[in-house]
C-alpha positions in Angstrom: 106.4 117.0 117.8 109.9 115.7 118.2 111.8 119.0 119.0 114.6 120.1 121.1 114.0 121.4 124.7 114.9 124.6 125.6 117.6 123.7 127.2 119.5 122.1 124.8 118.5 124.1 121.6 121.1 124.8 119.1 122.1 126.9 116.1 119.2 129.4 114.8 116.8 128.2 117.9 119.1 129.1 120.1 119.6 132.2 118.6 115.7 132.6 119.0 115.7 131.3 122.5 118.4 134.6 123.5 116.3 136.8 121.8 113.4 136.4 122.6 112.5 133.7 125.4 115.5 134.7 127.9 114.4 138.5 128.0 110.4 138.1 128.1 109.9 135.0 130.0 110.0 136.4 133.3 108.5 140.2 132.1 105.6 141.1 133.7 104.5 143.5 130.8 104.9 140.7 128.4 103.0 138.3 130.6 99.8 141.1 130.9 99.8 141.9 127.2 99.7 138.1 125.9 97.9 136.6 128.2 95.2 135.7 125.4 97.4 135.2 122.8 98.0 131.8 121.2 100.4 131.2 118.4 103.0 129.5 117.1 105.4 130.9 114.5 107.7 129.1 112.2 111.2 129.9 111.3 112.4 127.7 108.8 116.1 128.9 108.1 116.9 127.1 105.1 120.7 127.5 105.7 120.8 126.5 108.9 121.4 123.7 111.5 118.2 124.4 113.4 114.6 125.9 112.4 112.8 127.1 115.3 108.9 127.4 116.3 108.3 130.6 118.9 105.1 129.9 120.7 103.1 132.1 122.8 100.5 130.5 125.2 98.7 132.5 127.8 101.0 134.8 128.6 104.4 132.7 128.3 106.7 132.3 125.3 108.7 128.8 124.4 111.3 127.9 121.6 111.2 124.5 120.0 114.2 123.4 117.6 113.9 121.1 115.2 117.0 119.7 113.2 116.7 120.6 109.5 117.6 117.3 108.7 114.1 116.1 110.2 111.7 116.4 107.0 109.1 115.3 108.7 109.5 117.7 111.2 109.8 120.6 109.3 106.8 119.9 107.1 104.7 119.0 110.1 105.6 122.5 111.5 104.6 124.1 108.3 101.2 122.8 108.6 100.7 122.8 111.9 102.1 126.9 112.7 100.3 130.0 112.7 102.3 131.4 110.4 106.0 130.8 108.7 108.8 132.8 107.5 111.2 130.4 104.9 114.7 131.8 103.8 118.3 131.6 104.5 120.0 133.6 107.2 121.2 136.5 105.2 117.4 137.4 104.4 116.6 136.8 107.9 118.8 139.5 109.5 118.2 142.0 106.6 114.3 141.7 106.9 113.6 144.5 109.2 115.8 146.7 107.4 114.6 145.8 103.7 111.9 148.1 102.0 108.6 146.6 100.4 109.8 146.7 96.8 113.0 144.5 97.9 110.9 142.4 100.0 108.0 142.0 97.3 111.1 140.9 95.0 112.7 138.3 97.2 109.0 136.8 97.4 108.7 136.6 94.2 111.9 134.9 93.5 111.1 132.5 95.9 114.1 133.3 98.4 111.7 134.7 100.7 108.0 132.7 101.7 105.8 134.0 104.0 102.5 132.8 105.5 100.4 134.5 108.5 101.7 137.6 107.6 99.2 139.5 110.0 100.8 136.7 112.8 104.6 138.0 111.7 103.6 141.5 112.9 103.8 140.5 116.3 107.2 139.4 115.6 108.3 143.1 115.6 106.4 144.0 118.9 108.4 141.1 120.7 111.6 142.1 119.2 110.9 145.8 120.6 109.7 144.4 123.9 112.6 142.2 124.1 114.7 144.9 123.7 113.2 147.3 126.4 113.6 144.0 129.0 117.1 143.5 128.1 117.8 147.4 128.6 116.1 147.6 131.9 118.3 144.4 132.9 121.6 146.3 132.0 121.1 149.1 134.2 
């Protein structure tokens, strides 16, 4: 896949990459508990400059960017990911907070397109482990 390294990601990957790879990549908790675990998840931000993949391989966790002008990229991504969110950025950042009926609604209108959903769960366990490794960090 022709994607960006982490150290030059940009826009939404980037974004990704402080969330979630610069708080768990050196946690030893998050190391232990996905050790096993093998996926890759696609973000394809329909708005943005950047879609990202977040990939968790034996116990480490990597961002890839891939310019949303790369078509070929994007679609090979699709097929080749675990599972995929598809939206814009608004939708993105009120998806945690949104309840199933408002959810259910922006699937159906097609503003919001999900695949792997039992995958996307462990979104939310990252994002809360993520946030306990960032707090210990601060103090």
């Amino acid at each position: 896949m022709n994607v960006s390294p982490n150290e030059n990601l940009e826009g939404f990957a980037a974004l990704m990459h402080n969330q979630f790879v610069r708080p768990l990549k050196d946690s030893k908790k998050f190391k232990e508990k996905y050790k096993k675990t093998n996926v890759k998840l696609f973000f394809n931000i329909i708005d943005a400059t950047h879609s990202a993949i977040l990939i968790l391989e034996n116990g480490t966790i990597n961002i890839k960017g891939i310019l949303r002008e790369n078509e070929d990229e994007i679609e090979k991504a699709k097929k080749e990911c675990d599972a995929k969110i598809e939206t814009d950025m608004k939708t993105f950042i009120k998806i945690d907070d949104m309840s199933t009926l408002r959810t259910l609604k922006k699937i159906i209108s097609g503003k919001l397109k999900i695949k792997g959903g039992k995958q996307l769960k462990l979104l939310q366990e990252l994002r809360v482990l993520a946030e306990e490794e960032d707090a210990q960090d601060f103090f």
